[in-house]
C-alpha positions as CSV (number, residue, x, y, z in Angstrom):
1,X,-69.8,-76.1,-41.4
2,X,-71.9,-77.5,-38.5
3,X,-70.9,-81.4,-38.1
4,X,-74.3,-83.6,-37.7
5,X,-74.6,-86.7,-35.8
6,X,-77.3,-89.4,-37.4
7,X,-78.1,-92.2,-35.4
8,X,-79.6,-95.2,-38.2
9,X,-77.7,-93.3,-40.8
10,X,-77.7,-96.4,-42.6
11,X,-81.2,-96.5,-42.8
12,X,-84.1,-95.8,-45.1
13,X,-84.9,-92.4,-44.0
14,X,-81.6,-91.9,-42.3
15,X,-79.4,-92.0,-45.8
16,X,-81.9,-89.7,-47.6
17,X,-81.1,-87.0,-44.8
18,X,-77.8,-87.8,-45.1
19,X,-78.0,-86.7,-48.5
20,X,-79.9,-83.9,-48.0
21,X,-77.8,-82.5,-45.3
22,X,-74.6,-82.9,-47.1
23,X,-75.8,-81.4,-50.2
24,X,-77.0,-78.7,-47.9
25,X,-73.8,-78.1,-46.4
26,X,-73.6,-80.2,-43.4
27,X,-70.5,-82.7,-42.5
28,X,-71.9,-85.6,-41.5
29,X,-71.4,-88.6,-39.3
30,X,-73.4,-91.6,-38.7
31,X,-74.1,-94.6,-36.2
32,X,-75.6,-97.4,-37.5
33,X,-75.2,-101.6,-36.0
34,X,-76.9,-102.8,-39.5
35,X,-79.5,-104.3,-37.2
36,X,-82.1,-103.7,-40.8
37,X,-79.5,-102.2,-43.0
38,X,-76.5,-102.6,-44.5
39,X,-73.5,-100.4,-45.9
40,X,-74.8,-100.4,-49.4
41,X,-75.8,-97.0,-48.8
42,X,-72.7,-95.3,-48.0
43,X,-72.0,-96.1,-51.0
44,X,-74.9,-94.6,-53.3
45,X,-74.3,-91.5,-50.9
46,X,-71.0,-90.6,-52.3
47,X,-72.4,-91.8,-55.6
48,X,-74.9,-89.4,-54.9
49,X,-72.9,-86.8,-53.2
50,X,-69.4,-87.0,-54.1
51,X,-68.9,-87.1,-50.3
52,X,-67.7,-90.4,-48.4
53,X,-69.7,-90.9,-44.9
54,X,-67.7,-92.3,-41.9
55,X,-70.2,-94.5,-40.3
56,X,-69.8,-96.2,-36.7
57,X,-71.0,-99.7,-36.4
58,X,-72.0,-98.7,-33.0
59,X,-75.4,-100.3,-30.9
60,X,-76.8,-97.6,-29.0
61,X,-77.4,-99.7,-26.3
62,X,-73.2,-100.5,-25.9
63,X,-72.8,-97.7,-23.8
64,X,-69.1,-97.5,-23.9
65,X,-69.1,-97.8,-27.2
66,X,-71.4,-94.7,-27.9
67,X,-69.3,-92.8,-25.4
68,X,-66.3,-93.4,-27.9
69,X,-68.4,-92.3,-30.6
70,X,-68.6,-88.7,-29.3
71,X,-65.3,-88.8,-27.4
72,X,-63.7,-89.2,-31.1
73,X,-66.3,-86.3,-32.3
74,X,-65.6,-83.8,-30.1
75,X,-67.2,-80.9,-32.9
76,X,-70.5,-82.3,-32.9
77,X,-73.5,-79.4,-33.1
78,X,-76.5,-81.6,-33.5
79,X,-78.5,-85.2,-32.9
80,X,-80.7,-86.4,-35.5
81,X,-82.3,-90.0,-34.3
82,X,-83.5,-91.7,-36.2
83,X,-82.3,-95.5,-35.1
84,X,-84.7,-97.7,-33.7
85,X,-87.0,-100.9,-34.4
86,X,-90.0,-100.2,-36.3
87,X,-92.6,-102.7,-37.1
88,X,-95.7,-102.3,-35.6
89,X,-96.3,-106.3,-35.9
90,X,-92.9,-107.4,-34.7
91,X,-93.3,-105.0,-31.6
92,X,-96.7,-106.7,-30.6
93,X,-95.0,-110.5,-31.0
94,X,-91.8,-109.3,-28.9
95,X,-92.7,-106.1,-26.4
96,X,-89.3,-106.4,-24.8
97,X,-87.2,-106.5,-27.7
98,X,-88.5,-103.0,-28.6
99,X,-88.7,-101.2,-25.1
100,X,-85.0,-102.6,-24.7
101,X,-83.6,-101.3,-28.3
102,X,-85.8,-97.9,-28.8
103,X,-85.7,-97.2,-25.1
104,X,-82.7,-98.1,-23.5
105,X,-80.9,-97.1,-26.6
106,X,-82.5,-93.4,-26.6
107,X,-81.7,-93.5,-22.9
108,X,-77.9,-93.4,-23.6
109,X,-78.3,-91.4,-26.5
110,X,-79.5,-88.7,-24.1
111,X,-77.2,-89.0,-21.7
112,X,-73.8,-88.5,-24.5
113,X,-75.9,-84.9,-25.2
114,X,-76.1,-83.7,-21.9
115,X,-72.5,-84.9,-21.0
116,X,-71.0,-83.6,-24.2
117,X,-73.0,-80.4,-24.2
118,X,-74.9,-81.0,-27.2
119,X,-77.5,-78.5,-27.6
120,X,-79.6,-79.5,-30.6
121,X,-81.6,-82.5,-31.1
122,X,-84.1,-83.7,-33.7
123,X,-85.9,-86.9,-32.8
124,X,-87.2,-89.5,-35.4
125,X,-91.1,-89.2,-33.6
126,X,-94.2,-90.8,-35.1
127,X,-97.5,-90.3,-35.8
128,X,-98.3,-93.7,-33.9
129,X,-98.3,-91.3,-30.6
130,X,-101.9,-90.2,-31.4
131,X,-102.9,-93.6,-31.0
132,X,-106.4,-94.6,-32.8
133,X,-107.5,-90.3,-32.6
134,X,-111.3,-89.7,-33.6
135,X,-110.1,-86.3,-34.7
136,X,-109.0,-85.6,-38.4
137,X,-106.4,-84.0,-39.6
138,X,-104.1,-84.7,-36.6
139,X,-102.5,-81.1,-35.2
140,X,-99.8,-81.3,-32.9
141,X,-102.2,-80.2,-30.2
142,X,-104.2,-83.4,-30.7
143,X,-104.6,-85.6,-27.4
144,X,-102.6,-88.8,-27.7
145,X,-104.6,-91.9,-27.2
146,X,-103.6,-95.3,-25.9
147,X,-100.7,-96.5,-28.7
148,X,-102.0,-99.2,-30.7
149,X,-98.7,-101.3,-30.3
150,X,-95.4,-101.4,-28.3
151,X,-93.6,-99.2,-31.1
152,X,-96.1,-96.7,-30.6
153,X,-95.5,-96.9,-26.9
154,X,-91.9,-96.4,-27.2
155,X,-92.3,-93.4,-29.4
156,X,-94.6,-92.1,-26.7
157,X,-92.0,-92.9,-24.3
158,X,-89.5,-91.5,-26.3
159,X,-90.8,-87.9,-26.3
160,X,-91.9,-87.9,-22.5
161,X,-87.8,-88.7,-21.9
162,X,-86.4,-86.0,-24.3
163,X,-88.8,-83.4,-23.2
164,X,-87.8,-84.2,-19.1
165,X,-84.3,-84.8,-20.0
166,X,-83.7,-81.7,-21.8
167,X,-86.2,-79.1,-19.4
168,X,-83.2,-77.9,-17.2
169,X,-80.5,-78.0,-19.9
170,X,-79.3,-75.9,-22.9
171,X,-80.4,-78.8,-25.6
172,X,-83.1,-77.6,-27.3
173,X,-85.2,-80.5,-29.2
174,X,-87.5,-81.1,-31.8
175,X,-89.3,-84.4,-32.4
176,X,-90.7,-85.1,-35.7
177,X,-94.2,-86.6,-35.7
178,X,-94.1,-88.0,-39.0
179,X,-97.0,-90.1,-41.4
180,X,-95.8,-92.9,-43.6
181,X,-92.3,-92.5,-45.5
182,X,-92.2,-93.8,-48.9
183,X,-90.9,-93.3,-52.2
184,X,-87.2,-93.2,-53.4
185,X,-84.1,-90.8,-54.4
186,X,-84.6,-89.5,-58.2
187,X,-81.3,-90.7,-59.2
188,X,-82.7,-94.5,-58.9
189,X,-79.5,-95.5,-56.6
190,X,-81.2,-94.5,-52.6
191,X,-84.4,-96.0,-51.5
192,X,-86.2,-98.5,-49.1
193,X,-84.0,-101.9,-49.3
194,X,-84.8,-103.1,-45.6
195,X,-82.3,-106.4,-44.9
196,X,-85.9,-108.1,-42.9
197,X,-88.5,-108.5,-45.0
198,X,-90.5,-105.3,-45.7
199,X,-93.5,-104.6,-44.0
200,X,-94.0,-101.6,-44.9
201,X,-97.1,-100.9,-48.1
202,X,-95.3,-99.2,-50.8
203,X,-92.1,-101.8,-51.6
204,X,-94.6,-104.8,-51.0
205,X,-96.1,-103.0,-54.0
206,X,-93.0,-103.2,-55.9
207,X,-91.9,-106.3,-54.3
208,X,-94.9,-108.1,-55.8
209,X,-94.8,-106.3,-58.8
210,X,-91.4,-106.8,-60.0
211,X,-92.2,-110.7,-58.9
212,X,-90.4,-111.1,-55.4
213,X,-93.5,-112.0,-53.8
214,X,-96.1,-113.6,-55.7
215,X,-99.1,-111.9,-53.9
216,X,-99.7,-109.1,-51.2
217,X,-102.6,-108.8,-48.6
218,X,-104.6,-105.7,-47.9
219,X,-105.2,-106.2,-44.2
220,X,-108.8,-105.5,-43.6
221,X,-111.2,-104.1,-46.2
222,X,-114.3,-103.7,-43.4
223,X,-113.1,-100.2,-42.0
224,X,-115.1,-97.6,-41.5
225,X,-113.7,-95.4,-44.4
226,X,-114.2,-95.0,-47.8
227,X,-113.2,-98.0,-49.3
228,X,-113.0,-100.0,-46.5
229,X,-109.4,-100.0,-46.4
230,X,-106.9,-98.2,-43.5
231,X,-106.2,-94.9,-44.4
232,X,-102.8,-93.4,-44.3
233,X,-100.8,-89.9,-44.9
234,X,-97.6,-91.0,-47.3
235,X,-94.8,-88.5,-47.3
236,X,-91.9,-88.4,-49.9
237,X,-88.4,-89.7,-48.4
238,X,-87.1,-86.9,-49.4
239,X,-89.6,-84.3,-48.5
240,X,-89.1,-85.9,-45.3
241,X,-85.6,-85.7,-45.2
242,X,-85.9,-81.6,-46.0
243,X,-87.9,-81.2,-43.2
244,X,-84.8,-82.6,-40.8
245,X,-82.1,-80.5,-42.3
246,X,-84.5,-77.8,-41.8
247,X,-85.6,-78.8,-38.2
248,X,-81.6,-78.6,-37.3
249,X,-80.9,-75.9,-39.5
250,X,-83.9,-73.8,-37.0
251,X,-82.5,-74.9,-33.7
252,X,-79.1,-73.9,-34.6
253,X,-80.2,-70.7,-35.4
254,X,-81.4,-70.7,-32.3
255,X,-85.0,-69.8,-32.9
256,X,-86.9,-72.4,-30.8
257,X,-87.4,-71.1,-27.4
258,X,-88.5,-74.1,-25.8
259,X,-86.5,-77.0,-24.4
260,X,-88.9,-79.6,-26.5
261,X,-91.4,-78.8,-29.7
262,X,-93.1,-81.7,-31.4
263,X,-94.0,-80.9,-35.6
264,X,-96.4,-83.0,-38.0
265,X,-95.0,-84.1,-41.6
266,X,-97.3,-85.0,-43.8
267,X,-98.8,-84.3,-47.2
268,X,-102.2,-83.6,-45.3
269,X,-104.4,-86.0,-47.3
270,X,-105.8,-89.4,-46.4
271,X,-104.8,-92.1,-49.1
272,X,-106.2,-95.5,-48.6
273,X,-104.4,-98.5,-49.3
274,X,-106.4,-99.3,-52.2
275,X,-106.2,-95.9,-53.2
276,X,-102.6,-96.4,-52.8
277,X,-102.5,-99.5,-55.0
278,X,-104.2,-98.0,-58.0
279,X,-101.7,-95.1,-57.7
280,X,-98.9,-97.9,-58.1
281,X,-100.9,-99.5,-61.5
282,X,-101.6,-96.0,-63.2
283,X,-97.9,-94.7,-62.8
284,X,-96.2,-98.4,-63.3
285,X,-98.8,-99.8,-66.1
286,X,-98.5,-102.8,-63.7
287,X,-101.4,-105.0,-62.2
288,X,-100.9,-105.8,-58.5
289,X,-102.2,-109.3,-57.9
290,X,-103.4,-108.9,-54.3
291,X,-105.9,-110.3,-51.8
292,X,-108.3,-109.0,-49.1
293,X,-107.6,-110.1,-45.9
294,X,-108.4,-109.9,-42.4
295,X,-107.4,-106.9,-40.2
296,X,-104.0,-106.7,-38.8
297,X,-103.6,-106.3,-34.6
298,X,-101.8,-102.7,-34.1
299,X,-103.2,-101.1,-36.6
300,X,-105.2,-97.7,-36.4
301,X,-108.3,-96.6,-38.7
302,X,-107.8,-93.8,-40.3
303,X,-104.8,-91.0,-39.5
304,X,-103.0,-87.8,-41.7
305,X,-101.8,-84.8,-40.7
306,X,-102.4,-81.5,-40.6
307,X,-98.8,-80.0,-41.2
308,X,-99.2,-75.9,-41.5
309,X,-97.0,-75.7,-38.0
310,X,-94.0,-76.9,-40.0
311,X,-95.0,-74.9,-42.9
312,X,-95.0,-71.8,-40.8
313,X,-92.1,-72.3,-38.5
314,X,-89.7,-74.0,-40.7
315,X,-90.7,-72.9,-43.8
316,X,-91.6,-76.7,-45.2
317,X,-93.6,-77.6,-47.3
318,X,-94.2,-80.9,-49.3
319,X,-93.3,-81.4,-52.9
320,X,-94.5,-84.4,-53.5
321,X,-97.7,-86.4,-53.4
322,X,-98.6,-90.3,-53.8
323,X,-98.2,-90.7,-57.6
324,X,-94.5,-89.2,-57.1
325,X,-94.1,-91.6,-54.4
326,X,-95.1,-94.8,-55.9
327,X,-93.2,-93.7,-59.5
328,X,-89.9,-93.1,-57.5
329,X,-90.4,-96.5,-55.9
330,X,-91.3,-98.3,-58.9
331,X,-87.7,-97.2,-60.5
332,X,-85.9,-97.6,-57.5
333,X,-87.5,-101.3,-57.3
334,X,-86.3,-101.8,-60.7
335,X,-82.7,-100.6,-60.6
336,X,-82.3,-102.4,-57.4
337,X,-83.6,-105.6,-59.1
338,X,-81.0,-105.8,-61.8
């Protein structure tokens, strides 16, 4: 049984792969400061899973701390990363704040694998490294653009590091270029429960549904698409979360060759946010009171993803499209809200 090493295990995509990865065998540890989580998770994890997750309240950036980390761990067989800052709008109001957390943090991250010989690492990419592409469906062979925000950036960053860092050494890495993460764990006890106010479109749906917020904005409705609205690729959590386990089940096979390989996930379809939104009412039977608003700084037209590299490399392929998504989150909204 390989042991697994998630960074932002705590997290919203970083618990679902915890529960994919144990039920697929893995032992698992985790790193997480709480910095937009909390421990509730653990928790619903051995609810889930039966299995109890040791997690290390650890900040990346505490160097001896991380050190400690892996100094207790000495079994570890793979990285997955997924801690970081995310909000596009946050990163634009505070440039520092994310350069010093995604950067420096990924900076020591790196230097704990090539000091403790780990040899497999899956990094928690983004599509934000296209920047605002012209071209559609994105392939990973797309040129990357100038990133639309500091987060973007630091992704970009990000992948430049891993892929110098790693060239001359016997960690082999993946990063994960991945759409818009949504939905929720079928059982109703895992989903998104950010401790910051959500930002992100799908639990402002339910947020507002279920009465949290009394009204949502749809930032900008002049775009040139087909409602006007940004247009976005929305992946299932846990289709997402399949694709990690099978991203480090791949490199410890040892079939990557290369040092550093970058991999779409998506569903491969373009959903507005308006298409999004009437998704939401037809599977809830709820009506979203929402307004129109003005576009928001950092954010890109139109982006999804073509994904048939993952599908024919590592064999994945989504389950799940938009109405799955926003039923999921619906129930998870309401379970949480009892």
């Amino acid at each position: 049984m390989s042991k697994i090493l998630v960074t932002g295990g705590t997290g919203y995509i970083g618990s679902h792969t915890l529960v994919d990865l144990i039920e697929s065998g893995f032992e698992v540890i985790s790193i997480d400061n709480y910095i937009n989580s909390d421990a509730k998770p653990l928790e619903s994890i051995k609810e889930i899973t039966g299995k109890e997750v040791k997690n290390y309240v650890v900040d990346l950036c505490d160097e001896e701390a991380l050190h400690d980390v892996f100094k207790e761990n000495t079994d570890i067989s793979g990285i997955i990363h997924f801690a970081a800052l995310k909000s596009v709008g946050d990163s634009v109001a505070d440039p520092v704040l994310y350069f010093r957390n995604n950067v420096v943090g990924l900076i020591n991250l790196i230097e704990c694998t090539l000091k403790y010989k780990i040899e497999n690492f899956i990094f928690s990419s983004s599509c934000t490294v296209y920047g605002n592409t012209e071209t559609l469906p994105v392939t990973e062979s797309t040129p990357e653009q100038e990133a639309e925000s500091p987060y973007g950036r630091t992704k970009q960053i990000g992948e430049k590091m891993l892929k110098d860092a790693f060239n001359n050494s016997q960690t082999k890495c993946i990063a994960l270029r991945y759409f818009n993460p949504a939905g929720a764990h079928k059982s109703n006890k895992l989903g998104e429960s950010p401790v910051n106010k959500a930002l992100n479109l799908v639990p402002v749906v339910t947020e507002t549904a279920i009465g949290k917020r009394d009204n949502m904005t749809v930032f900008g409705n002049d775009y040139d698409t087909r409602d006007g609205s940004c247009i976005r690729d929305y992946i299932h959590v846990m289709d997402l979360a399949d694709a990690h386990t099978k991203a480090i089940k791949f490199l410890l096979d040892k079939k990557q060759s290369e040092n550093f390989d970058t991999y779409n996930l998506g569903i491969g379809n373009g959903v507005s946010v308006l298409e999004a939104i009437n998704a939401f009412e037809k599977v809830s039977g709820q009506k979203l009171n929402y307004t129109l608003g003005k576009r928001r700084e950092g954010d890109v037209i139109a982006i999804y993803a073509d994904y048939n590299k993952a599908k024919s490399n590592l064999n994945w392929t989504p389950q799940y499209g938009i109405e799955d998504i926003m039923d999921t989150a619906w129930r998870w909204e309401q379970a949480r809200s009892k």
